[in-house]
N, C-alpha and C positions, 0 to 999 in steps of 0.2 A: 392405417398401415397394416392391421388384422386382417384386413380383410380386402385385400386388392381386386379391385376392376378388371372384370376381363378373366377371372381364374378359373377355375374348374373345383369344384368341391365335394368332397367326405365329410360327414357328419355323422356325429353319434354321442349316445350319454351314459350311463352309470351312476343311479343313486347307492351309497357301499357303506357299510357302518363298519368295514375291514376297517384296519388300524393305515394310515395315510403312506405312511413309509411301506408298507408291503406295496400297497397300491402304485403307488408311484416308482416302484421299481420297476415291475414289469410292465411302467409305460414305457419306462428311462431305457431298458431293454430292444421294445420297439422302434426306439426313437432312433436309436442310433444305427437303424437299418434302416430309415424312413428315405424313401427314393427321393423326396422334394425335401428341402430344409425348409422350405413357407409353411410346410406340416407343423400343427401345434395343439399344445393339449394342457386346459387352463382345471382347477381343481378348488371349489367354492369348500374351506371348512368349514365346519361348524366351531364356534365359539364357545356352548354351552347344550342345553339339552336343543335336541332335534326340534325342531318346528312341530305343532300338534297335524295329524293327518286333518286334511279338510273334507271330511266322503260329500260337503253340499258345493263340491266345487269340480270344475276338470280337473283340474291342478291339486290330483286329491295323492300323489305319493311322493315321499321324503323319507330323507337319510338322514344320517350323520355327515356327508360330505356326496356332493357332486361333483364326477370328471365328466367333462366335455373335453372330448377328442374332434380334431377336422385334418383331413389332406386337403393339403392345398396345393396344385402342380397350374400351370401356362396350357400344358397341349394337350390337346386328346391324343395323339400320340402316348402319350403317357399313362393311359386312363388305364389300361390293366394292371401295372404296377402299384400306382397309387389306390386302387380302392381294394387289390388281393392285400398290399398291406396291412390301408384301414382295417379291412375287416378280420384280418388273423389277429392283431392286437385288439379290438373291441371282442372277439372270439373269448380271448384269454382274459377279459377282463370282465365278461360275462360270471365268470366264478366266483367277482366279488360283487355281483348286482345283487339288488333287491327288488328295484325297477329301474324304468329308464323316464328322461323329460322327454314328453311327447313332441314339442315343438322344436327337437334337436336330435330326435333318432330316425335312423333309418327302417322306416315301416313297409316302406316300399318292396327292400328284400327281407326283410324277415318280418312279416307283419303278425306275431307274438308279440312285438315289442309294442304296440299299440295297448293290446291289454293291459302287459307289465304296466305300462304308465298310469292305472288308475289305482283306485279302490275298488275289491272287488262289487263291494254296494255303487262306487256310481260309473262303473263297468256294464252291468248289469241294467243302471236305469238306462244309460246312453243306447244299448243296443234296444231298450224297452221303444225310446222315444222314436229310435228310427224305424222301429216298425210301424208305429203310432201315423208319423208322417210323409213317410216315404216305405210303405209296404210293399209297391211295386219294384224300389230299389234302381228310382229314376237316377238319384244321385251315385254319380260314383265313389267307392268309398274305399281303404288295401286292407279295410276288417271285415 
């Protein structure tokens, strides 16, 4: 029921060690001007101390809490509404990042957020290996 067949979609994330209530005000904010109501924006807390960083992994940056944001609309018709919204709320919500989860943001328009999502150690290796193996930059890549 998240995630309906046939929709059209915004995505984005926000790792934030801000206090949860700021946070989620200025989503509450957004929300309530959200063109589509299938728009939704789910918010993983932390429990206790943050997760240790992993730099021997992708998956090397962590908070204290992650919001995932999506617009969810039916028509293209719609499609300037819904992603000028998404993105003025992921905008404003940019002020509480530290990073973003790579497999939930949008790298395509702001491909910064690609970085954002490592460690700067395996940032660095990833750009090392792609030279390594693709120096000609056969692969397509939005970093």
């Amino acid at each position: 029921m998240l995630w309906p067949a046939r929709h059209r979609y915004a995505a984005d994330t926000v790792w934030t060690n801000s206090p949860p209530a700021v946070v989620l005000s200025k989503v509450r904010e957004h929300f309530l001007r959200a063109p589509s109501q299938k728009s939704l924006a789910a918010c993983v807390f932390s429990t206790g101390d943050a997760a240790p960083a992993q730099p021997d992994t992708a998956f090397s940056k962590v908070a204290d809490n992650l919001l995932l944001c999506y617009g969810i609309w039916e028509q293209s018709k719609h499609d300037a509404a819904n992603i000028n919204w998404h993105r003025e709320m992921i905008d404003d919500l940019d002020h509480f990042a530290v990073g973003h989860y790579v497999g939930e943001s949008d790298i395509v328009s702001n491909s910064a957020r690609a970085e954002a999502s490592y460690a700067q150690a395996s940032w660095q290796r990833l750009q090392s290996l792609r030279q390594k193996y693709d120096p000609d930059q056969l692969f397509h890549a939005h970093f």
